[in-house]
Backbone as CSV, one residue per row, in Angstrom:
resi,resn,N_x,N_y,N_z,CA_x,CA_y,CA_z,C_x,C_y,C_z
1,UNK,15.807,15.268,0.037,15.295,14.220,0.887,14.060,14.684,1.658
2,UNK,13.563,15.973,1.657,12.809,16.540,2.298,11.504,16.045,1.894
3,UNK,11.364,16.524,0.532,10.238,15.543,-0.465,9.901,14.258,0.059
4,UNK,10.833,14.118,0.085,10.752,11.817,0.188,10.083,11.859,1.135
5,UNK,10.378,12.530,2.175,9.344,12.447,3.766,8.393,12.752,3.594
6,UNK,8.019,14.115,3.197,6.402,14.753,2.756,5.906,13.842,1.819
7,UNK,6.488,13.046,1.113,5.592,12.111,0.384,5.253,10.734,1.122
8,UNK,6.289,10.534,1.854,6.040,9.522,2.668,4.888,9.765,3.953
9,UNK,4.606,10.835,4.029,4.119,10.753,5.147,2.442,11.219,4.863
10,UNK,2.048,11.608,3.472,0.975,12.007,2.863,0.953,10.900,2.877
11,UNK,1.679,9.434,1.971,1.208,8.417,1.608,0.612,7.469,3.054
12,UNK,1.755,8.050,4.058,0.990,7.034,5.119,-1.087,7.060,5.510
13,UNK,-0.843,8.609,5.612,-2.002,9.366,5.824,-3.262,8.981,4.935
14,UNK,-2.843,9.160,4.189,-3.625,8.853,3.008,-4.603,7.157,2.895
15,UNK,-3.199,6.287,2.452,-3.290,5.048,2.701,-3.095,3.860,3.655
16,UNK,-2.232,4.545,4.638,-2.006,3.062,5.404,-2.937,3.462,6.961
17,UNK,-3.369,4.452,7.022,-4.566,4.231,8.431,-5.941,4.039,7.208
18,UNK,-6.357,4.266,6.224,-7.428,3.263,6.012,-7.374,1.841,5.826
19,UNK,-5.947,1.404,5.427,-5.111,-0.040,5.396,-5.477,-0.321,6.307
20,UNK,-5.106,0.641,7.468,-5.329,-0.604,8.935,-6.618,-0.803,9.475
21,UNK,-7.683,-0.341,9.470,-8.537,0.018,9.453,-9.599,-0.904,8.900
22,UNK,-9.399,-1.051,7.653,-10.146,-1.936,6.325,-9.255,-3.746,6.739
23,UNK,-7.976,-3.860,7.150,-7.365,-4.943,7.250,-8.031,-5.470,8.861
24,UNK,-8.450,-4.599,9.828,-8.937,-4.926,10.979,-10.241,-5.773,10.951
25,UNK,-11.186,-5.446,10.065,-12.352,-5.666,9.926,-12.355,-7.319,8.711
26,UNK,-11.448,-7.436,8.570,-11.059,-8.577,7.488,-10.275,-9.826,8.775
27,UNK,-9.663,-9.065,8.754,-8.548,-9.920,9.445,-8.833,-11.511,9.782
28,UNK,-10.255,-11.425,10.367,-10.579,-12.878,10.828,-10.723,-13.548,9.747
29,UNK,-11.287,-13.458,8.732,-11.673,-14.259,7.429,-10.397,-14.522,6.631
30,UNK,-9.506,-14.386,7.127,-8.550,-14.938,5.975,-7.101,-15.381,6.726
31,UNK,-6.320,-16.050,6.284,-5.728,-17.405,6.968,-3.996,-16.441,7.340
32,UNK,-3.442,-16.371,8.032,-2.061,-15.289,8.118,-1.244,-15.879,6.535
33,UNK,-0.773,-14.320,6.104,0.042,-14.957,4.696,-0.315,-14.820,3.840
34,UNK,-2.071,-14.733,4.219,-2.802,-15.158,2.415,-3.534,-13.566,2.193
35,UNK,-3.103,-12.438,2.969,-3.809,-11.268,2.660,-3.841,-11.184,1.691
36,UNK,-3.120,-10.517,0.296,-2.781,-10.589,-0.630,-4.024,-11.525,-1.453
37,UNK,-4.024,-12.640,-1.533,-5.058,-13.498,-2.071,-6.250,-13.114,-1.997
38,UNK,-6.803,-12.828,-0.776,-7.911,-12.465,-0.169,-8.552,-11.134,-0.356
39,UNK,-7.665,-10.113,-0.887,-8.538,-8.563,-0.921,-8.209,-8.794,-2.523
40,UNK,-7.316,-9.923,-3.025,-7.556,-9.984,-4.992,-8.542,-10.307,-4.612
41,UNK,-9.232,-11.413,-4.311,-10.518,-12.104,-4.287,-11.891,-10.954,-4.291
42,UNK,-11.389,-10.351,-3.037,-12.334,-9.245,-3.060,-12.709,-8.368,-4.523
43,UNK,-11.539,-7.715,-4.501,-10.987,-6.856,-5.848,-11.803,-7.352,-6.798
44,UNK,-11.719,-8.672,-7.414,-12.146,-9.309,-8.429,-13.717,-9.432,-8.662
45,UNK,-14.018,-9.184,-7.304,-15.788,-9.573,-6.651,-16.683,-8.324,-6.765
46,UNK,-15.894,-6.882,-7.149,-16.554,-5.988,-7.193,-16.495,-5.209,-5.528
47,UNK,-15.520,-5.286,-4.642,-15.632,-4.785,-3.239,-14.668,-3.740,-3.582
48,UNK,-15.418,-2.724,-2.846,-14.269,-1.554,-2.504,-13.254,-1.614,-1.872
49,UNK,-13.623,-2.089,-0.697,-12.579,-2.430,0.239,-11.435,-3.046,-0.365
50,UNK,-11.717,-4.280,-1.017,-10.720,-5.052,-1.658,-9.801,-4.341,-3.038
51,UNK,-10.439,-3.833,-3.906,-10.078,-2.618,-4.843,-9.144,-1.619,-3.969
52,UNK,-9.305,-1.035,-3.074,-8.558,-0.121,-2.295,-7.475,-0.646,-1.685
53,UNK,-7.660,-2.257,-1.188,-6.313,-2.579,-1.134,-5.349,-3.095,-1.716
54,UNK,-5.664,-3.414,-3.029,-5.012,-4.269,-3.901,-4.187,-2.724,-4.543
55,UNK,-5.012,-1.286,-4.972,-4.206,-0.750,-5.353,-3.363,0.159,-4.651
56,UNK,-3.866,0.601,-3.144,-2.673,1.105,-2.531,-1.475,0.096,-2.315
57,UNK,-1.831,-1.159,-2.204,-0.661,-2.357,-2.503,0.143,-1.683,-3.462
58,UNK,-0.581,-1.649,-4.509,0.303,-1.541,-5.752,1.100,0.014,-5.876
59,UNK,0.332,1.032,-5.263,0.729,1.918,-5.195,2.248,1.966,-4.412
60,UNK,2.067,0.904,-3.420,3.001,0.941,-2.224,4.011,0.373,-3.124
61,UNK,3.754,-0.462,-3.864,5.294,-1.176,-4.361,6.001,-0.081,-5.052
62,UNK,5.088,1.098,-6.000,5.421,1.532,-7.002,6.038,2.935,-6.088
63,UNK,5.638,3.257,-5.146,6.615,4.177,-4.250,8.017,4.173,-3.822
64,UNK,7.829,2.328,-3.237,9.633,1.772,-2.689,9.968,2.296,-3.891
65,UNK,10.217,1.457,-4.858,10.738,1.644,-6.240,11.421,3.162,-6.813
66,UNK,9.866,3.735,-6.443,10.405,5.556,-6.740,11.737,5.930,-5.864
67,UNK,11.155,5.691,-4.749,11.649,6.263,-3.525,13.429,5.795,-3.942
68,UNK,13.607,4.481,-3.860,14.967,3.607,-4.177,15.849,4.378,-5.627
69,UNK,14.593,4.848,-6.433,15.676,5.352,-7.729,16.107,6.964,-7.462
70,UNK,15.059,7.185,-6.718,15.405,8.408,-6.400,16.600,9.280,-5.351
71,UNK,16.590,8.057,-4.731,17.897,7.658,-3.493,19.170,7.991,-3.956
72,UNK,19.401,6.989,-5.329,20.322,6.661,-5.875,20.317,7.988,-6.655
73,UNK,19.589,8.304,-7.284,19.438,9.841,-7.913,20.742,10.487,-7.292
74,UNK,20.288,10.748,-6.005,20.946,11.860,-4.941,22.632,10.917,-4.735
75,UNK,22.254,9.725,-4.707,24.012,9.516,-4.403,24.693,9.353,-5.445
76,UNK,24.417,9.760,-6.713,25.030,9.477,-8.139,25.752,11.181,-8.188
77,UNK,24.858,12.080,-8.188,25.088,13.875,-7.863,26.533,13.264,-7.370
């Protein structure tokens, strides 16, 4: 479980203070709810910003996921 933290906590580092950061500077232009829509839009438009959040998004889903099988990993032992 030690891992899970050191990865969790690189990933915060890593990705979620430029998340907040990049989501601060957006924030006004897009409607509560519709983030998601709005940095695809970007994404699609050629923006970094938007590219960076669509895939630490994706990154983020693909972590829970790890994180959840890996859980179960340890309570199956």
């Amino acid at each position: 479980m030690v891992e899970l933290k050191i990865l969790t906590l690189i990933f915060v580092l890593v990705f979620g203070i430029p998340n907040q950061i990049i989501d601060y500077k957006h924030r006004n232009r897009y409607e509560p709810g519709h983030a998601w829509g709005y940095y695809a839009k970007l994404s699609k438009e050629g923006n970094w910003e938007g590219r960076f959040m669509m895939w630490s998004g994706y990154l983020a889903i693909y972590f829970i996921l790890g994180a959840l099988a890996y859980t179960f990993y340890l309570l199956a032992q």
